[in-house]
DSSP file (Angstrom, degrees, kcal/mol; ACC not computed):
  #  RESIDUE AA STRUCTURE BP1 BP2  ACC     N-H-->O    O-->H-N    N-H-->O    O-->H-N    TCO  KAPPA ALPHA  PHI   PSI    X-CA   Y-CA   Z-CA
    1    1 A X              0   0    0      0, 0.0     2,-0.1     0, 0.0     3,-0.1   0.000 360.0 360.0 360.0 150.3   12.3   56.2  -33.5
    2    2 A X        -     0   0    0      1,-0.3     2,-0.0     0, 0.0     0, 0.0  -0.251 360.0 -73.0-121.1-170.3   13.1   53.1  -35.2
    3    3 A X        -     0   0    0     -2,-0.1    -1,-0.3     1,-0.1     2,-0.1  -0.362  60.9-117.7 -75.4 140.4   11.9   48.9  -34.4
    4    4 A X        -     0   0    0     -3,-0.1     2,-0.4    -2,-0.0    -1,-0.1  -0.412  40.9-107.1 -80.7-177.5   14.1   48.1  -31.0
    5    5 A X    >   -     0   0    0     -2,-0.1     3,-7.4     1,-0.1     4,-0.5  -0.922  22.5 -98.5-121.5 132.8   16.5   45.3  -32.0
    6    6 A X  T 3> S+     0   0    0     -2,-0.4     4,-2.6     1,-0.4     5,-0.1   0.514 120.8  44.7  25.0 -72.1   16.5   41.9  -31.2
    7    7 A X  H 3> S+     0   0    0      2,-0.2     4,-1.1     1,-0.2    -1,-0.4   0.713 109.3  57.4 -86.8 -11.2   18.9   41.7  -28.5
    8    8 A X  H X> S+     0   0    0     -3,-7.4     4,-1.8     2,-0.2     3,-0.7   0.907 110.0  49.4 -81.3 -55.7   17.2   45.1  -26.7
    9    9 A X  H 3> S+     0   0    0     -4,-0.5     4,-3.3     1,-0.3     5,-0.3   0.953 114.8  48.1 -47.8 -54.2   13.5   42.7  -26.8
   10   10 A X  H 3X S+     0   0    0     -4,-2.6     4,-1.7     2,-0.3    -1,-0.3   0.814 111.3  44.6 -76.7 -31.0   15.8   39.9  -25.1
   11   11 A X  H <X S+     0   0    0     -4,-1.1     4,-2.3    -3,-0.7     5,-0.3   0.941 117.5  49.2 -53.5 -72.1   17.5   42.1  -22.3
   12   12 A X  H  X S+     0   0    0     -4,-1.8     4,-2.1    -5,-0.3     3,-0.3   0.888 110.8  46.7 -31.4 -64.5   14.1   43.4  -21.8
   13   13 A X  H >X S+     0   0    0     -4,-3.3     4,-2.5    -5,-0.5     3,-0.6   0.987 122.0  36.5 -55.4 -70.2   12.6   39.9  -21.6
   14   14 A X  H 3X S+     0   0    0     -4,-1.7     4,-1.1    -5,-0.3    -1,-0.3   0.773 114.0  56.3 -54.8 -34.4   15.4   38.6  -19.2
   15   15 A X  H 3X S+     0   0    0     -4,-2.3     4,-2.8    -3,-0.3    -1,-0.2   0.850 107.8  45.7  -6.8 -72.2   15.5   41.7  -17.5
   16   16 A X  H <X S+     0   0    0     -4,-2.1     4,-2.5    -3,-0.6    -2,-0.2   0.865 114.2  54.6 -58.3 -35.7   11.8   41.4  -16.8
   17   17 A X  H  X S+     0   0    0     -4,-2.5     4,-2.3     1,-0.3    -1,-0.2   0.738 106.0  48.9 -62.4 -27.4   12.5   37.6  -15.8
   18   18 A X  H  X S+     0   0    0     -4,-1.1     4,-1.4    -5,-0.3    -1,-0.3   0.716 103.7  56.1 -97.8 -21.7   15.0   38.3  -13.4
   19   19 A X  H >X S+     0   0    0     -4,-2.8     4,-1.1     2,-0.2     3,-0.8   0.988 111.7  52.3 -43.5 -63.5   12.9   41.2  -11.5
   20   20 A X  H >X S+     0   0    0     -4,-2.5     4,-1.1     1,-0.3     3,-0.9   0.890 108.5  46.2 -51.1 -68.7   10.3   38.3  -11.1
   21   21 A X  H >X S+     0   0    0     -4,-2.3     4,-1.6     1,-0.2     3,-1.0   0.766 112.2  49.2 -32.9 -47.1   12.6   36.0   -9.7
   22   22 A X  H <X S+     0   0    0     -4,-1.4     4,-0.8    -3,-0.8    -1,-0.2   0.883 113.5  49.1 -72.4 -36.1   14.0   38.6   -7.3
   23   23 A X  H <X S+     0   0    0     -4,-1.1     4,-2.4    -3,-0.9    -1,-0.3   0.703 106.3  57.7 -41.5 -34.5   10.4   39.4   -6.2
   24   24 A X  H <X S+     0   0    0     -4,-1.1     4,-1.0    -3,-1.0    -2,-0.2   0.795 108.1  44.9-102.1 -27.0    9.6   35.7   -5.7
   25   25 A X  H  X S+     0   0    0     -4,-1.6     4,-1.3    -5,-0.4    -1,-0.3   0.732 111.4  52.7-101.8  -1.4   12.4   35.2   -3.2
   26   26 A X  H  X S+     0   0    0     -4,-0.8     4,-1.4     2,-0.2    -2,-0.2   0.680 107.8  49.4 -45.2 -56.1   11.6   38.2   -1.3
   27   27 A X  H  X S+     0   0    0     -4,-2.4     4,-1.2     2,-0.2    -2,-0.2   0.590 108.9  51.8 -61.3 -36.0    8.4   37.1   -1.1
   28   28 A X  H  X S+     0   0    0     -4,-1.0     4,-1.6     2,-0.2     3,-0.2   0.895 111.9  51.6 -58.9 -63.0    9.6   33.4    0.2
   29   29 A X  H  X>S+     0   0    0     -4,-1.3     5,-1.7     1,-0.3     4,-1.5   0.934 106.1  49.2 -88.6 -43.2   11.8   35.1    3.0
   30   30 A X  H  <5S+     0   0    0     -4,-1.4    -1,-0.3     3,-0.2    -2,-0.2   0.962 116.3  43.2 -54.1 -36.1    9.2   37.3    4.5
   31   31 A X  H  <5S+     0   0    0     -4,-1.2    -2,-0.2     1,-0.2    -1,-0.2   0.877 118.2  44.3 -66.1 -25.5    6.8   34.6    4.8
   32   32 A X  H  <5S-     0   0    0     -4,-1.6    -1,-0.2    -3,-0.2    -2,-0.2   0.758 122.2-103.0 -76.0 -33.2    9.4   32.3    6.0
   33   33 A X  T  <5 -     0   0    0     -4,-1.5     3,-0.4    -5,-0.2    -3,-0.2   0.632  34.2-151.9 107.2  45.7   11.0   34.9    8.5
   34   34 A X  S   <S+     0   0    0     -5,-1.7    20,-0.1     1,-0.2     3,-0.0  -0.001  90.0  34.4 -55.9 163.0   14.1   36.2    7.1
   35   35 A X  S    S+     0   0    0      1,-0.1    19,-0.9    18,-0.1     2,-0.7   0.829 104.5 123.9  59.5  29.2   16.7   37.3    9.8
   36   36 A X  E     +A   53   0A   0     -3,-0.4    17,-0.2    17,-0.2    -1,-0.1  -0.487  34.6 170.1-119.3  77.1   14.9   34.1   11.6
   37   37 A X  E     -A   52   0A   0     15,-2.2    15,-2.8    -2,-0.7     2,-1.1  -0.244  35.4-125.7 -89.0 168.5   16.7   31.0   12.9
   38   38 A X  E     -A   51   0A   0     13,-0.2    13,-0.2    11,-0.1     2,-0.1  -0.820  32.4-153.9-109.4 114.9   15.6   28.2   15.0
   39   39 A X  E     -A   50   0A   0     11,-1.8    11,-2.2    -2,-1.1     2,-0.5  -0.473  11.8-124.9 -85.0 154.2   18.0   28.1   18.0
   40   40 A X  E     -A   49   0A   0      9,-0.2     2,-0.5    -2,-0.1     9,-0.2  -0.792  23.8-169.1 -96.6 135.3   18.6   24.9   19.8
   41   41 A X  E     -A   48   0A   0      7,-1.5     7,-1.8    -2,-0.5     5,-0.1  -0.961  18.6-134.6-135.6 117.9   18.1   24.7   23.4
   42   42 A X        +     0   0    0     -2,-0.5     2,-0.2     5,-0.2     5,-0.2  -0.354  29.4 167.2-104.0 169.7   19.1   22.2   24.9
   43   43 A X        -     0   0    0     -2,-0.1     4,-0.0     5,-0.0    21,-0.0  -0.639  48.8 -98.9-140.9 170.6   16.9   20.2   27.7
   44   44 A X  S    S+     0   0    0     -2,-0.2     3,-0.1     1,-0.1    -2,-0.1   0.508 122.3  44.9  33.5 -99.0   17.7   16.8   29.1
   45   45 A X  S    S-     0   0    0      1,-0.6     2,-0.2    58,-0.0    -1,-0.1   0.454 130.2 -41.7 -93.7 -33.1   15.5   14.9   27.1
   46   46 A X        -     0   0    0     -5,-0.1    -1,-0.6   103,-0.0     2,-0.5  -0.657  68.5 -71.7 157.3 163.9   16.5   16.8   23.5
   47   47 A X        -     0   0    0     -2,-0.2    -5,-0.2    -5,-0.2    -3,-0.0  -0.736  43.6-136.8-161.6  78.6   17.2   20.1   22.0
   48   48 A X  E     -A   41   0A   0     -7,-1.8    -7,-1.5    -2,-0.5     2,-0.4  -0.075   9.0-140.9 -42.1 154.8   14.2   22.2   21.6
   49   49 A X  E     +A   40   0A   0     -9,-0.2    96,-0.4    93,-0.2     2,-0.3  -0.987  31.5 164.4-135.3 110.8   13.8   24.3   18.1
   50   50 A X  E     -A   39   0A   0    -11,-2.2   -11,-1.8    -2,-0.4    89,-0.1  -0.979  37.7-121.0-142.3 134.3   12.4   27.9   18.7
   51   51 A X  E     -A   38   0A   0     -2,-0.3     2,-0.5   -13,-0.2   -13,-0.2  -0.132  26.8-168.6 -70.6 148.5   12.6   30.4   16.3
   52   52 A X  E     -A   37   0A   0    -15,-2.8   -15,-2.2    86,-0.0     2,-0.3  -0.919  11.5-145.8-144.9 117.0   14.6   33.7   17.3
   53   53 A X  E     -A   36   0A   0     -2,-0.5   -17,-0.2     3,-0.3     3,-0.1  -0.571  20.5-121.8 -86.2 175.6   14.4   36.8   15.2
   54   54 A X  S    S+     0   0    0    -19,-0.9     3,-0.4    -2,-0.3     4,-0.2   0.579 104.2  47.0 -79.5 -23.2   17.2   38.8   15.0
   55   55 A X  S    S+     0   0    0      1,-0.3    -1,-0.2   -20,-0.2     3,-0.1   0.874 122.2  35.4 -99.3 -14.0   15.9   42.3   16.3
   56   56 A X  S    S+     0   0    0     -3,-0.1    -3,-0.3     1,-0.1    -1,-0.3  -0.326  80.6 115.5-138.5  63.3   14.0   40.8   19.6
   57   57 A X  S    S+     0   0    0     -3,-0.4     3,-0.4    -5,-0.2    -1,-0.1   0.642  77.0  50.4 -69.2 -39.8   16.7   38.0   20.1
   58   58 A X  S    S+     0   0    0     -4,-0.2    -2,-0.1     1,-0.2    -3,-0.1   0.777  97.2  69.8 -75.2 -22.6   17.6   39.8   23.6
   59   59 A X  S    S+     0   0    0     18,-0.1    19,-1.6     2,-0.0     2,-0.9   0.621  76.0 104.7 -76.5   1.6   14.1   39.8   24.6
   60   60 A X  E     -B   77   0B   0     -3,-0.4     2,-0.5    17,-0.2    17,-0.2  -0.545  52.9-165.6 -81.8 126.2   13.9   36.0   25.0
   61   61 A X  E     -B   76   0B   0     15,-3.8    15,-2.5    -2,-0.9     2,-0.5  -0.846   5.5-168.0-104.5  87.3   14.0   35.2   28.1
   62   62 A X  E     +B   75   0B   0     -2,-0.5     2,-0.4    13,-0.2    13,-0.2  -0.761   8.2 169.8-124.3 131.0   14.7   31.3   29.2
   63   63 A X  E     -B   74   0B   0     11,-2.0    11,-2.5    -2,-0.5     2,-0.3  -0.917  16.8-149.2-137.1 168.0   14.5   29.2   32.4
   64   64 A X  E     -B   73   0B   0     -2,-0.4     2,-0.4     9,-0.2     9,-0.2  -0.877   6.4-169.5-134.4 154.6   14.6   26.0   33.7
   65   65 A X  E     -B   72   0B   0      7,-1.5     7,-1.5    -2,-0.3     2,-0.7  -0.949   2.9-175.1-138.2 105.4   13.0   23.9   36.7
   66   66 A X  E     +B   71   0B   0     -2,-0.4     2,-0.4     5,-0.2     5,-0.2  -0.815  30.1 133.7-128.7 112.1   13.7   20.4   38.3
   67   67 A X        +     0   0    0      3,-1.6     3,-0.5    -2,-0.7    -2,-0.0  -0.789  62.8   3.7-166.6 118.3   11.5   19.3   40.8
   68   68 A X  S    S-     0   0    0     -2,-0.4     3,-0.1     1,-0.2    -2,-0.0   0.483 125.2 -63.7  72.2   5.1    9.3   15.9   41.8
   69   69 A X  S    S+     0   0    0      1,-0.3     2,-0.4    23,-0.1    -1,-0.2   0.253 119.0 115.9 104.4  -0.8   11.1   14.2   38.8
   70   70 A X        -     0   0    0     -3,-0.5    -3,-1.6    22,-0.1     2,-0.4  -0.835  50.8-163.7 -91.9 122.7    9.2   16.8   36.4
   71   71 A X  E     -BC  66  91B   0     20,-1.9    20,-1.6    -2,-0.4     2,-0.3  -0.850  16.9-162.0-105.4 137.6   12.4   19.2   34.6
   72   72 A X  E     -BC  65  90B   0     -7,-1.5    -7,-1.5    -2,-0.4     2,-0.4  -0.977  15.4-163.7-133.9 147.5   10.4   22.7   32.9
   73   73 A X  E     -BC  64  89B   0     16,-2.5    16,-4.5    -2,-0.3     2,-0.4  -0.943  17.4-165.1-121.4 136.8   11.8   24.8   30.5
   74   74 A X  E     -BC  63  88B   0    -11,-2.5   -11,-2.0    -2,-0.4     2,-0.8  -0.983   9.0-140.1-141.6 130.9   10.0   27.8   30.5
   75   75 A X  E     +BC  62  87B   0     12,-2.0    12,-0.7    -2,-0.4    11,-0.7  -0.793  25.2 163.6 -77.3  67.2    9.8   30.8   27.9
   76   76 A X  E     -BC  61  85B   0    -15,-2.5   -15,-3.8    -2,-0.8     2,-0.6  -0.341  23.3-144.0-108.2-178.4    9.5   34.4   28.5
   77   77 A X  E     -BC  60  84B   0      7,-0.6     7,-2.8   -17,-0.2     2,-0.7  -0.974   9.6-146.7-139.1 147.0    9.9   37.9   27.2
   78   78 A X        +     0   0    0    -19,-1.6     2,-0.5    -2,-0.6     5,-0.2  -0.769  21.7 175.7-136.0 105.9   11.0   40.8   28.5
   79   79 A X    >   -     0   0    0     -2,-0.7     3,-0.5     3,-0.2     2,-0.2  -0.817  61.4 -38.3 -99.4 107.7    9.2   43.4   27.2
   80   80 A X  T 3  S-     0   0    0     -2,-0.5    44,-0.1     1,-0.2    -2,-0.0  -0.527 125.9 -23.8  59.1-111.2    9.9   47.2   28.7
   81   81 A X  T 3  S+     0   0    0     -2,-0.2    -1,-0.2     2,-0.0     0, 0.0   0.812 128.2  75.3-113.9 -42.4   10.5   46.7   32.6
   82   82 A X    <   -     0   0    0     -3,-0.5     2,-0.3    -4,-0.0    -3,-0.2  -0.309  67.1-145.3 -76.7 159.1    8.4   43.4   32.9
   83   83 A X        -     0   0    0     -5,-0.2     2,-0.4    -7,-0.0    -5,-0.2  -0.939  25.1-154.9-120.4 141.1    9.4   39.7   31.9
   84   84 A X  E     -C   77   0B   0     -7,-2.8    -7,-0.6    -2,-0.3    32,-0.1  -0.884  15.9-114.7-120.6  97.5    6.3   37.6   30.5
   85   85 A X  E     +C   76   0B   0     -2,-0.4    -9,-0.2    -9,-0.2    31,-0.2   0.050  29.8 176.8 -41.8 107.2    5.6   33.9   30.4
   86   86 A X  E     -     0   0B   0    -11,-0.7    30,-2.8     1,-0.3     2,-0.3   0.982  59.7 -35.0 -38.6 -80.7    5.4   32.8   27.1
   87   87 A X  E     -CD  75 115B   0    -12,-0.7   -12,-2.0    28,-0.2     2,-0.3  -0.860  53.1-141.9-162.1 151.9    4.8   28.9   27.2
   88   88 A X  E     -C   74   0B   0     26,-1.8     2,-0.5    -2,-0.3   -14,-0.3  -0.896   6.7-153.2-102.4 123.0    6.3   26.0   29.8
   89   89 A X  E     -C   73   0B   0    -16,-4.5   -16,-2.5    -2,-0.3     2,-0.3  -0.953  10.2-161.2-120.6 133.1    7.2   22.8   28.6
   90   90 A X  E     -CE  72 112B   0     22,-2.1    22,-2.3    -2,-0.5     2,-0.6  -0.860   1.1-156.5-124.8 115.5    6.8   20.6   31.3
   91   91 A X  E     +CE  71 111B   0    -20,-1.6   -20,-1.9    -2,-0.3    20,-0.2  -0.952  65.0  16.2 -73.4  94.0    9.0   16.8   31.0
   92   92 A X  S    S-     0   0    0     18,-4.2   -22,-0.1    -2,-0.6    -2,-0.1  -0.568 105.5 -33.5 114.9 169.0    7.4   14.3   33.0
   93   93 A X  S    S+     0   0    0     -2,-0.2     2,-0.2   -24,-0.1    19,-0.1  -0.325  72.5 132.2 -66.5 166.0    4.0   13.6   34.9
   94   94 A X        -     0   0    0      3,-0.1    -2,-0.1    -4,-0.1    -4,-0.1  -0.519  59.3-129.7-159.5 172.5    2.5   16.5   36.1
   95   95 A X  S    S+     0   0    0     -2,-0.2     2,-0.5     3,-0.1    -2,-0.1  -0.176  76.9 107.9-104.6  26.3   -1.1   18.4   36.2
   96   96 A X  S    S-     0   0    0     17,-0.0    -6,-0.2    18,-0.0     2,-0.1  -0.971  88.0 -19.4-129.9 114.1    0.5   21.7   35.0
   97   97 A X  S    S-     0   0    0     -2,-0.5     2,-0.5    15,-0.1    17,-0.2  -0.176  96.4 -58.6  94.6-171.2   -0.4   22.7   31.3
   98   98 A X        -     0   0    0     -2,-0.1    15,-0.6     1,-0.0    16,-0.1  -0.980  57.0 -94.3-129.7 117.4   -2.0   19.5   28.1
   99   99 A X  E     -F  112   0B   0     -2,-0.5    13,-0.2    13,-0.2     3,-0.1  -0.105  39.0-179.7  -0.9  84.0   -0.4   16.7   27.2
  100  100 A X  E     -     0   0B   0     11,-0.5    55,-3.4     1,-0.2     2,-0.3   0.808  61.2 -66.1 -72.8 -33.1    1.7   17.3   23.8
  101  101 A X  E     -FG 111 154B   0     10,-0.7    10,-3.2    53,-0.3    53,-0.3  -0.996  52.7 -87.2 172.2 169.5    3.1   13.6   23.5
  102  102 A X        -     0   0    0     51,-2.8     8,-0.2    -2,-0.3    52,-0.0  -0.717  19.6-123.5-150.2 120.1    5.2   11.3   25.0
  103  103 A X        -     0   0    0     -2,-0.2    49,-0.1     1,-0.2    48,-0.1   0.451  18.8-143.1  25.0 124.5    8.7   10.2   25.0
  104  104 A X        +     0   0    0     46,-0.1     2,-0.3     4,-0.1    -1,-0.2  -0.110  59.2 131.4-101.2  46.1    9.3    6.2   24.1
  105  105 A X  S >  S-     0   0    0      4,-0.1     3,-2.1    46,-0.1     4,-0.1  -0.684  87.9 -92.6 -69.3 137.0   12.0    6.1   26.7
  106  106 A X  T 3  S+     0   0    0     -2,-0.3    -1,-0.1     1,-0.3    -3,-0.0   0.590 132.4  38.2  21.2 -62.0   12.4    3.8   29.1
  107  107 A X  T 3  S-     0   0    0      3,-0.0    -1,-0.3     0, 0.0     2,-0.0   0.760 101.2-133.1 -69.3 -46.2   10.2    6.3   31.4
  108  108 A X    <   -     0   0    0     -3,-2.1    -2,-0.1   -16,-0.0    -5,-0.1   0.957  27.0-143.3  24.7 106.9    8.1    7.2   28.7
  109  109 A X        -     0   0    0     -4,-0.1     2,-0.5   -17,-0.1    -4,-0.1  -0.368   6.9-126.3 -76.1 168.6    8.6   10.4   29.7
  110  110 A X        -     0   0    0     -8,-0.2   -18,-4.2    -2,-0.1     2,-0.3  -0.978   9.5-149.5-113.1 107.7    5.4   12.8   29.3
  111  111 A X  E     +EF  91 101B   0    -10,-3.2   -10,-0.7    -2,-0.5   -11,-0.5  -0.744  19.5 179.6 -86.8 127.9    5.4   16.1   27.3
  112  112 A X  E     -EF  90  99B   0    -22,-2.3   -22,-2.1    -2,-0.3     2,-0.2  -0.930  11.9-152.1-134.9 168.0    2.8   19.0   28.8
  113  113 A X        -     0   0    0    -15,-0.6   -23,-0.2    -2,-0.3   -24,-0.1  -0.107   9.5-169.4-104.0 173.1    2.4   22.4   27.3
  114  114 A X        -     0   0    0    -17,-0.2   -26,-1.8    -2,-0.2     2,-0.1  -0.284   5.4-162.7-170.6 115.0    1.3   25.4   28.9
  115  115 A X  B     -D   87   0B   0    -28,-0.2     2,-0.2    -2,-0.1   -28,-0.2  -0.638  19.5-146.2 -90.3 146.7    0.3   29.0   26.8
  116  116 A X        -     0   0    0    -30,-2.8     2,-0.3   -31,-0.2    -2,-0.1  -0.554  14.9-131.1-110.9-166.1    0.4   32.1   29.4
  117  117 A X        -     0   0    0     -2,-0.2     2,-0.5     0, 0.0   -32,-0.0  -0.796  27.6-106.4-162.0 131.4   -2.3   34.7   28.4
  118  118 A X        -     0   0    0     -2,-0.3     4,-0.2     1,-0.1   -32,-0.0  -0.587  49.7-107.2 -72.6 124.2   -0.8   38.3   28.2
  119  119 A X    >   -     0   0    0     -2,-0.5     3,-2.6     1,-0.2    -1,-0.1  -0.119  18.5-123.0 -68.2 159.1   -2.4   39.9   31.5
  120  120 A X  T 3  S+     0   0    0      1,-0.2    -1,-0.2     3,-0.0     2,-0.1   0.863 107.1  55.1 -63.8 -21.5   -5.0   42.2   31.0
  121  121 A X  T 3  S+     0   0    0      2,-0.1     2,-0.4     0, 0.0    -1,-0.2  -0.072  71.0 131.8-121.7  66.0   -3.3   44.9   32.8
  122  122 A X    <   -     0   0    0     -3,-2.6     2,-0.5    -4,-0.2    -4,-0.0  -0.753  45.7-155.9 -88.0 138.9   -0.1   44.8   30.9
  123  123 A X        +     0   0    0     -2,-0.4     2,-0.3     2,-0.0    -2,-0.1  -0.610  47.3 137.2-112.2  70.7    1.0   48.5   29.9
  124  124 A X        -     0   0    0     -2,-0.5     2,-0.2   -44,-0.1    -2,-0.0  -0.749  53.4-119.3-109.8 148.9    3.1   47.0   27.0
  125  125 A X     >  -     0   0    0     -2,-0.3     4,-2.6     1,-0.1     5,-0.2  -0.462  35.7 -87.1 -97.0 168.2    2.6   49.2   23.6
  126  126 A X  H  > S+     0   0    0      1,-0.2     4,-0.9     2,-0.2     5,-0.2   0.633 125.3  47.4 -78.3  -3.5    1.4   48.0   20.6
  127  127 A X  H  > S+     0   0    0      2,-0.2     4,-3.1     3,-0.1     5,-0.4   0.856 111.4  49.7 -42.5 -60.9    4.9   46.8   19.4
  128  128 A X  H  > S+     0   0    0      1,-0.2     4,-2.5     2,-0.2     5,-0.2   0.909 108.8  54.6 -57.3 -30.7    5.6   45.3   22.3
  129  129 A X  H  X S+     0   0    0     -4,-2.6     4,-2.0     1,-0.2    -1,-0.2   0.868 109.8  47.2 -54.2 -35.6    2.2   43.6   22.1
  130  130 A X  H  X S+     0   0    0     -4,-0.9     4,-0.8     2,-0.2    -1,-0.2   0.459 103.3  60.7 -78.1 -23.4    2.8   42.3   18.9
  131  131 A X  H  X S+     0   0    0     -4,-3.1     4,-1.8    -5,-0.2    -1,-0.2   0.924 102.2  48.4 -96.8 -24.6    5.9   41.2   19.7
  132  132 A X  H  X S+     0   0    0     -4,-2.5     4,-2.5    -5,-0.4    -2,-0.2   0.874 115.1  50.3 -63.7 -51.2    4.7   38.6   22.7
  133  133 A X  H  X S+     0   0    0     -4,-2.0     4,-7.0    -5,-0.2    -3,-0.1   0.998 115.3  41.3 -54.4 -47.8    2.1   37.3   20.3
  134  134 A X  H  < S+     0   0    0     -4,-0.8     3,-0.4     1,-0.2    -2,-0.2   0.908 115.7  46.7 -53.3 -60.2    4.8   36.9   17.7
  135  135 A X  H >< S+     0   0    0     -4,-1.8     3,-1.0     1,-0.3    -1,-0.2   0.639 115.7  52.6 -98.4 -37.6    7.4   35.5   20.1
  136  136 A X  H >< S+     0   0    0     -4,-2.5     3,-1.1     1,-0.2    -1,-0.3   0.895  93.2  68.4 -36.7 -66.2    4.4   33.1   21.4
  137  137 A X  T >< S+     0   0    0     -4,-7.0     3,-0.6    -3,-0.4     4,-0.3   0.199  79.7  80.4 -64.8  23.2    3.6   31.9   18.2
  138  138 A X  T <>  +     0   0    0     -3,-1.0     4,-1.5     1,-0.2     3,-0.5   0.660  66.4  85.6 -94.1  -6.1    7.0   30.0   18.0
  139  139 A X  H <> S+     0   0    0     -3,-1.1     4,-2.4     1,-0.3    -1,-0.2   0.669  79.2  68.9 -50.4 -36.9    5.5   27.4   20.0
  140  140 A X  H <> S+     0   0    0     -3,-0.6     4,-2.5     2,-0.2    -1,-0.3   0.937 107.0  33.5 -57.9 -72.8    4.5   26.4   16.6
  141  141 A X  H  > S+     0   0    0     -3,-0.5     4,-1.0    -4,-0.3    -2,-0.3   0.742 113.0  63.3 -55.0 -31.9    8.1   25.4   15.5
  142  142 A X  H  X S+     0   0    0     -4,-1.5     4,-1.4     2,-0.2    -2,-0.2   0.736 105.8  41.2 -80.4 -62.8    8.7   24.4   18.8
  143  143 A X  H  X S+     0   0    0     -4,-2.4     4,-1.6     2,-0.2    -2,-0.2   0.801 113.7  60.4 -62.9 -42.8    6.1   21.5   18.7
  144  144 A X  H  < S+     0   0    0     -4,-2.5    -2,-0.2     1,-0.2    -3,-0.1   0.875 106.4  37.5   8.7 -89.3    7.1   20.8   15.4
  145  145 A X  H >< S+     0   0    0     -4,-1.0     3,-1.7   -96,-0.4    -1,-0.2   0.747 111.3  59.1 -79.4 -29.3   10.1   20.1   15.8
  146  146 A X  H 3< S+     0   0    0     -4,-1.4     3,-0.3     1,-0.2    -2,-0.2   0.959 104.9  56.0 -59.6 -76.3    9.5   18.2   19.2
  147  147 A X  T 3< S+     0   0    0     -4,-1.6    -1,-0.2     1,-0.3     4,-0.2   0.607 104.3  49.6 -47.6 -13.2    7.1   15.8   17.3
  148  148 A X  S <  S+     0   0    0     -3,-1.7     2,-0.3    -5,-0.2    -1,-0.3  -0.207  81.9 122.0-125.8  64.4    9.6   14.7   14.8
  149  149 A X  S >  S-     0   0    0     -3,-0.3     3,-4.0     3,-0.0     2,-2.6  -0.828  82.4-102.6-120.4 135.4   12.2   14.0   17.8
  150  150 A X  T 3  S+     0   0    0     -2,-0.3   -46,-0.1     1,-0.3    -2,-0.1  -0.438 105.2  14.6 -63.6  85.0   12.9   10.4   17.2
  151  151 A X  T 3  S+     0   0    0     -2,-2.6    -1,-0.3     1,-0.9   -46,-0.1   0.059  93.7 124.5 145.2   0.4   10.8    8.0   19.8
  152  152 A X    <   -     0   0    0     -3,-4.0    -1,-0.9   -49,-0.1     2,-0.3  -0.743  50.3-155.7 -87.5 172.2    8.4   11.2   20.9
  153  153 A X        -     0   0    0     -3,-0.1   -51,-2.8   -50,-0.1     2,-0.1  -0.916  13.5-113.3-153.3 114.6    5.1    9.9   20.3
  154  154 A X  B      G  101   0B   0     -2,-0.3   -53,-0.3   -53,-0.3   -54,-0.1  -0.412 360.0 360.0 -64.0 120.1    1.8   12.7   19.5
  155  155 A X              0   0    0    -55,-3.4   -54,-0.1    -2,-0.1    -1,-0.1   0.130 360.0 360.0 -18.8 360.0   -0.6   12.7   22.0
């Protein structure tokens, strides 16, 4: 076998380059979520951003509440035969859930939170567990995006 030639060492090289690269955005979209959008939901006040994967997009569960001048948009999942509170977000005074921020509106409206806690005697499997934590943790984007809503103001 003879020296490989020039232009085989340079396929090779590029070759090698272009694996990395494919690797390296692979790597970017699983951490990021691939198949993961943030759907808009719209409120009121503004147009919530919560992430929705693709495969437990039907499991989202969403409702809404207007009552004493507080409107709540509230987050579940419905996981096997039960549905399961996610998170509440609460618009306007009330004693239900902690104070994310508030509104510079006229009103200055009032943001609260509320996380539900899976109960302990849910007979959800360990998918399904992992997929309430997951579906939980969007709360994360969710607040986000709420804090860089033009006028809201961080607690």
């Amino acid at each position: 076998m003879g020296k490989p030639s020039k232009n085989k060492k340079a396929l090779f090289l590029w070759g090698g380059i272009l694996l990395t690269l494919v690797v390296a955005v692979v790597i970017v979209l699983l951490i990021r979520g691939a198949g993961q959008q943030a759907g808009g939901i719209k409120t009121p006040y503004c147009t919530l951003r919560y992430p929705v994967k693709e495969e437990w997009r039907n499991s989202l569960v969403l409702s809404d509440r207007q009552a004493d001048g507080v409107y709540e948009k509230t987050f579940s999942a419905q996981l096997g035969e039960n549905t399961y509170p996610l998170f509440t977000v609460c618009f306007g005074k009330t004693d239900k859930g902690n104070l994310f921020g508030t509104f510079s509106d006229e009103a200055h409206t009032p943001v609260y939170i509320t996380c539900y806690p899976l109960p302990e005697s849910h007979t959800l499997t360990a998918d399904q567990e992992m997929q309430f934590y997951t579906m939980q943790d969007g709360i994360n984007v969710l607040t986000e995006a709420l804090a860089s809503e033009k006028g809201f103001i961080i607690n």
